[in-house]
Each structure stands twice: as C-alpha cells, then as structure tokens.
Residue, then its C-alpha position, 0 to 999 in steps of 0.5 A: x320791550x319785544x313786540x311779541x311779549x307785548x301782544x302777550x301782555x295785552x291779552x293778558x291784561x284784558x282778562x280780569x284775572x290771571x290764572x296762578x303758574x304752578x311751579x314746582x321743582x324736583x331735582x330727585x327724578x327724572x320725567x319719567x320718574x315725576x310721572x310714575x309718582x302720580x299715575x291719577x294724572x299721568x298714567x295715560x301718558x305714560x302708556x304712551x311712552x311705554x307703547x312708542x318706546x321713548x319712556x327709556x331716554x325721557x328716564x336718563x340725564x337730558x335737557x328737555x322740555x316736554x308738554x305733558x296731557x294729563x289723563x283726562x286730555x288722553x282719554x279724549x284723545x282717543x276718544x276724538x280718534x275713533x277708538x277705544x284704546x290708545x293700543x288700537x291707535x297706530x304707533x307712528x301717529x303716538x310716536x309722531x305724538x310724543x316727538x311733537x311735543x318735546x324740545x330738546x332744550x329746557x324752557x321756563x313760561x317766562x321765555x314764552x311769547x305770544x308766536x313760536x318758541x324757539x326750538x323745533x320740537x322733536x317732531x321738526x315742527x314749531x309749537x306756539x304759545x299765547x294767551x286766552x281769556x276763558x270766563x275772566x281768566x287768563x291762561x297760555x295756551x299752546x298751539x292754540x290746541x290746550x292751555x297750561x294747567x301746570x308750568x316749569x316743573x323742574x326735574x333732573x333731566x328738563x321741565x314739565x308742562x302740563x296740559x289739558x289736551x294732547x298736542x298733535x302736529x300739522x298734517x297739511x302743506x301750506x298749499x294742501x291748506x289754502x287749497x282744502x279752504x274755499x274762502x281762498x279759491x281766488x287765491x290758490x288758483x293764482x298759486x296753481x297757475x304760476x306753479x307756486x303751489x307747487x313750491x308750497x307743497x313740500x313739507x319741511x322735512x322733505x325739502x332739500x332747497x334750504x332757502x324754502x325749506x319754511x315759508x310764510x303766506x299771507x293769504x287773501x281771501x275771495x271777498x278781499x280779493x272781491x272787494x278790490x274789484x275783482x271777482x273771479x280769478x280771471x279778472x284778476x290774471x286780467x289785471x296783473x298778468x302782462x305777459x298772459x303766461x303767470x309761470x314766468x318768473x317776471x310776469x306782474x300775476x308771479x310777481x303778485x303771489x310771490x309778494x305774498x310769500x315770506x322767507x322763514x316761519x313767522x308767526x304774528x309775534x316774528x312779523x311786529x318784532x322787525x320792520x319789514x319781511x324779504x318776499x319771494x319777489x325778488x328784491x321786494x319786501x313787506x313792512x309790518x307794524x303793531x299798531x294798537x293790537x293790530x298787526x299791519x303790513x304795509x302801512x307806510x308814511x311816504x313822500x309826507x303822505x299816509x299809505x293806508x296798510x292791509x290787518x293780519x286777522x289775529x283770529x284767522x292767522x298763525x296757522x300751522x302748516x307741515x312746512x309753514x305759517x297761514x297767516x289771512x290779509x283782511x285786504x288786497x295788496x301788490x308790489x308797489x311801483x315807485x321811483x326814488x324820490x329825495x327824503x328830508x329827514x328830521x330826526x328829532x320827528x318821532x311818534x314818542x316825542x309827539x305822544x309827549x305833547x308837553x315836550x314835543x317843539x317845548x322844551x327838552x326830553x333826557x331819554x335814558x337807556x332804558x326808553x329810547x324810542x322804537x327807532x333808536x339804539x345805543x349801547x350805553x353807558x349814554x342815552x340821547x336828549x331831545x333838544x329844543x332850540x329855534x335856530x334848527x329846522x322845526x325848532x328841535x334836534x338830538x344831542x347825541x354823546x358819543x365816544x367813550x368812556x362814558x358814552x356810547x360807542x355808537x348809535x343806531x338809528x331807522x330811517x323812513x321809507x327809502x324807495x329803492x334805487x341810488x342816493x347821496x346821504x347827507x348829515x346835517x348838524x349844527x357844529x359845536x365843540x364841547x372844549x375846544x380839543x374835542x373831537x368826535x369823528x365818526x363813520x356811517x354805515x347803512x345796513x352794515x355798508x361802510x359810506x364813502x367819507x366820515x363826518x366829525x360833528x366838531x368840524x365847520x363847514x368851510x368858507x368858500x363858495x356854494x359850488x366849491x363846497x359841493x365839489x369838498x362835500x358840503x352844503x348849506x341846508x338851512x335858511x338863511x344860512x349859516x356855517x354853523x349849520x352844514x351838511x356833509x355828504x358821506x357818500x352816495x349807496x345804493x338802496x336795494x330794498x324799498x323799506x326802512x334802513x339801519x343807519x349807524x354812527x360809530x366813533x372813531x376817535x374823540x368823544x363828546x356829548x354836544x353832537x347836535x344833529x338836526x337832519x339826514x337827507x337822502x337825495x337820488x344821485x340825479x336830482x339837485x342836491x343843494x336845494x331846498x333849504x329849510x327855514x327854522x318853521x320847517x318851510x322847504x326853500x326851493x332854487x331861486 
C-alpha cells in the first residue's frame, strides 16, 4: 500500500465515525447544467461564472474535475473579502478563483490521497486533500480550506465535488512566506545571506529555469535552530561558514541551507512515499521515513548504529507557496560528512521478519505477491521465502525463484545506507541446483547501472587458493569455509549518493526456485575485500 493513502487511512481510522460520500451521476448534463438544477446551492457560484466568463466551456463536452462551493460557502466568501457583492470583488481574483479550482482531468475521491492530487489546476497550483476529524467524524478535506460535503458527482463533461468554503489559491512565494513568519527569522536571514531567497522568490508561473520552477523547504525554525546551540544567526554562519563569504556555492553556511531545499513539490505524503530526496546541494540527499504517524528525515540505521532523524510537524507543514511547499523541521540538521565504509548486509535482516517474532531465526516465512516487505520487489508470478537454516550467517537467508515461466523475472531490492564513494559488490549464497540441468544466470544492476560480471546461483566456487580466487572473483565469506557458500564479486560501482540504493537481479537464462541468498557485501575498493568472514552466529572473523 502506498504511504500516502496510509497517512490517509490512520486519520481516518481515528475518527469514530466516517462521514458517508454522497455520490451521484448524471450523464444527461454537463456542469453548467447540474448547477442550474438546483440554484438553492449553486446559484452563487454560478454568478461567478457568468461574471469571470467561464460558465461557456464548463456547458460543452470536456473532462474535468471541478470543487464547487455551495451558496453558504460564497456568501462568506465575499464576506471575509470585505464586500458586500461578488460584482464589487475584482474579476481577476474570481477568475483566478475558478482557475483554481478546476482540473483538467476527472478524478474520483478514491484516487485521492493524503498530499497533493496529481494534476495542476487551471490555475497552475496544486490542491491537496486529507482528512479531518470534526466532533467524531471524518471528512476529506481540501486544501486544508473546506471539506467535501458532496464527492463524484458525475455528469457528461467531468466530476463534481462540492464543498463547504471557496478555494483560493496561494499568494506568496516560498521566501515571501519564511519571511512574513518570525518564528524562522534565523533562517531566512541564512536565505538572504547566501542569495537563496532569491532563488525561492520566483513563482512557478514566472520562472524560466525548469529545474527550480517547484521547490520544496523543509524550514527550521528559532527555537530548533536555538536549541542546537545557536542563538542567533551569527553564531550559526560562525559555525557552518568556513569561508566568511555564505554566497559562495561551496561555502559549508550554502551548502547548509541548500541541504534544505528539495527539487520538486512535495507534500508530506510524496516525502514518506520514497526513501530519500535530491537537495539542492549538490549531490546530497535527505532519507524520509514514516514511522508510526511520524514523517522522519534522517533517521538512518549506519555502520550498526541508530542515527536519531529530525519529525516533519504534520500540523505545521504542507504548506502552499506560489512556487512550492513549507514543510517545519522540529530540529536542527546539516549535510552529514562521512567516508565509505564496508557494509556486510544480511539480507533475510528486515523490520517484517523481526515483527514476526514466531518466525524471525525459527522457522520458514512464504511471502506472497501480495506482502512482500517494504524493501523488496518482484513482478510475479513467484514471490520469496523466508528461510531458516544453521549453516548461513545468523542462521537465515532467502530462497528467491527466479526465471520463468512460472517465476519472476527479476527481483528488486534496497540496500542499507551506502555513504557515497567507490565499492566492490559481492553475492553471497549457498550454491544448490534444483535438477542437475538448472541454471539461473543472472545480471546485477545498481539504480539501473548494469555491474561488471553476472553471477549464477547454480554455479560453485572454485577449487583453488584463497588469492587465485580473488584474481577470478570469488571468496569465501563464511566460517569455517566452505565451497558450498562463496561469494562472487560483480564488480566495483561508484556510489554517488549517500542514501539507499536499487539493486536488482534480472534472469538471463535458466530458472529455478533454489537461489539461496544469504549476504551482500559492499566493500570500498581500497580496503581487504576477503576479511571478516562471518560465523553461522553472525560473528564477524577478522584477518589472522
């Protein structure tokens, strides 16, 4: 299930009860003509129209999704506007109105999730829906402005939902925001001292520079900032800006605030449904995670150690900006310096096997296509299992079927946290053939990068010395050892980005279902590639 619709579901699940969506169709008319039926509702929105012009293509054939207020919702409108007529209002706010909210597409409640719906509006800006618990019933909402009292109504030219207050679109720029907000007066000057904020200050509709065109800011405010020890924002250029001049693009303050801006829009539900974010640093990414009803950047298992992450405050953020999202940080982070270091990955070591406690280094797991871990990937027909024997490393690995016809194709899988920089891959599995003509060949690929050498899970190591199976591509990694049980070097990769990786296994030729794999290893070029091996406990040996 995606994340987003997740974070939907568990709001909706906190309520006592949901409200009901009233649907209704009527291919007969267009929307222009469902409103004309019942002018107790609509009529004001309809003088809308008929003042901004656009009631003439919402009467013809179109596909189009539309959030319509009902009378109530316009008569506060012009109410909160200062006026006393929707004809004393000037016309290009009421246009800009009905641009905003309008999609050119049709899209029915159940495609909705908790962040952003997939199409601009007419308007150019994003409309998001969720879901909010009002005296023990749950409604979506919309834009976090009105909620849905009517959903999919259906007529010739699109869908109809009604709602309980006007949408208008946002008005400020991203900086325009953090700067109007006191609470982040640290911050924005940190924007304004590297020439960032000029950067955020071009709305979307403006901005010719494809690439920047929607921005994402995950903002700290003062009293994070304050609480990591800095209480103004000269003490923190003190701390981060190694040149003393923040406008230049490799200064440590630039590097800093650019870490803090995304490529894209992305609302919380986009940020938990992928596992790490590009910056505007270059080459530096942020991981995300939901954890709970928390959304967490940062929060990384590293080198065996827990590295506490920063919450996204679901009340504070998906915030919209003419050219972007606002999204408040509850705490300080920067770009984290680290140097590669050998990851020894088990792979049948995932958070569903251990929630299994049953089954987790017990006894055998079948997974099916329709709950593989969070990690893990395949196309079907075949799935994996969990397997548990006490000749692999921590007593456990995967039996993955592979080949075809009646198994998948190939399997796609995330690693831990590589830190950027140069490694050597190594798989690890216990060699077995199924019959003795199987054959599973198979070519590894990291984020698409095809490695130097396929591996074949029905091939043995070879018989011959510890150094001349180097120099072929293979090593024992277990101990004792064991032909049985090699590991085979695919290649060496450059690791670009400091998050999690897609490692795939595509068949070339052959299928089977016993491919057996116990580890990955992920060993910088530079360093011993044969030691430690690794005891059926888990104990890593080192170099005698």
């Amino acid at each position: 299930m995606k994340a987003g619709y997740i974070i939907l579901l568990m709001l909706c699940c906190a309520a006592c009860k949901k409200a009901p969506i009233i649907s209704q169709t009527s291919d007969e008319v267009t929307i222009i003509g469902y409103l004309e039926k019942d002018p107790e509702q609509f009529s004001g929105f309809l003088k809308i129209l008929k003042i901004t012009g656009d009631e003439g293509f919402l009467g013809v054939y179109g596909s189009y999704t539309i959030f319509v207020p009902n009378n109530d919702a316009v008569a506060s409108f012009v109410k909160s506007s200062g006026h006393n007529t929707l004809e004393s209002i000037d016309v290009q706010q009421l246009k800009d109105l009905v641009k905003f909210c309008i999609l050119q597409d049709t899209i029915n409640t159940t495609a909705f999730s908790d962040g952003k719906l997939p199409q601009l509006t007419m308007y150019g800006q994003y409309l998001i829906t969720g879901a909010n618990n009002t005296d023990g019933v749950t409604r979506i909402t919309v834009n976090r402005q009105a909620k849905i009292l009517k959903a999919n109504v259906r007529v010739s030219n699109g869908i109809i939902h009604v709602v309980d207050n006007v949408l208008t679109p946002a008005t400020q720029t991203l900086a325009a925001m953090l700067a109007s907000n006191p609470k982040y007066s640290i911050f924005t000057q940190a924007l304004r001292e590297t020439g960032l904020f000029d950067t955020l200050n071009i709305p979307a509709s403006g901005n010719t520079d494809s690439a920047s065109t929607w921005l994402t800011v995950l903002a700290e405010s003062d009293s994070a900032i304050n609480a990591a020890g800095f209480s103004t924002y000269a003490g923190l250029k003190a701390r981060y800006s190694h040149t003393g001049d923040p406008t230049q693009l490799d200064d440590s303050l630039h590097l800093y605030v650019d870490y803090h801006i995304l490529y894209g829009v992305k609302y919380l539900a986009d940020i938990v449904m992928s596992t790490s974010h590009t910056t505007l640093a270059p080459l530096e990414v942020v991981t995300s995670k939901l954890s709970g009803q928390k959304v967490l950047i940062n929060d990384d298992d590293f080198n065996g150690v827990h590295e506490t992450g920063v919450e996204l405050d679901r009340s504070t953020s998906d915030n919209s900006a003419t050219n972007g999202v606002l999204h408040n940080a509850l705490g300080h982070f920067a770009v984290k310096i680290r140097n590669p270091v050998p990851v020894y990955w088990d792979v049948a070591d995932f958070p569903e096997i251990r929630n299994l406690p049953a089954y987790f280094r017990k006894q055998n797991y079948v997974y099916s296509l329709t709950n593989m871990p969070s990690g893990f990937s395949v196309p079907g027909p075949s799935a994996m299992t969990y397997a548990v024997a006490s000749t692999y490393v921590n007593g456990d690995f995967l039996m993955i079927p592979l080949g075809g016809p009646g198994r998948s194709a190939y399997m796609e899988m995330k690693t831990p946290l590589l830190v950027k920089g140069k490694y050597k891959v190594w798989i690890c599995y216990r060699v077995q053939k199924q019959s003795s003509s199987s054959n599973n060949l198979n070519q590894i690929s990291i984020d698409g990068e095809v490695m130097q050498r396929t591996m074949n899970f029905t091939t043995a190591m070879p018989a011959t010395t510890e150094g001349e199976m180097e120099a072929q591509g293979w090593k024992w990694y277990t101990d004792p050892t064991s032909n049985s049980w090699g590991a085979r070097l695919v290649g060496t990769i450059e690791i670009k980005t400091t998050e999690r990786h897609t490692l795939r296994f595509t068949t070339l030729t052959g299928t089977q279902n016993n491919n057996n794999l116990d580890m990955i290893h992920f060993i910088p070029q530079d360093m011993d590639q044969l030691y430690p091996r690794f005891k059926a406990d888990g104990t890593p040996v080192p170099r005698p």
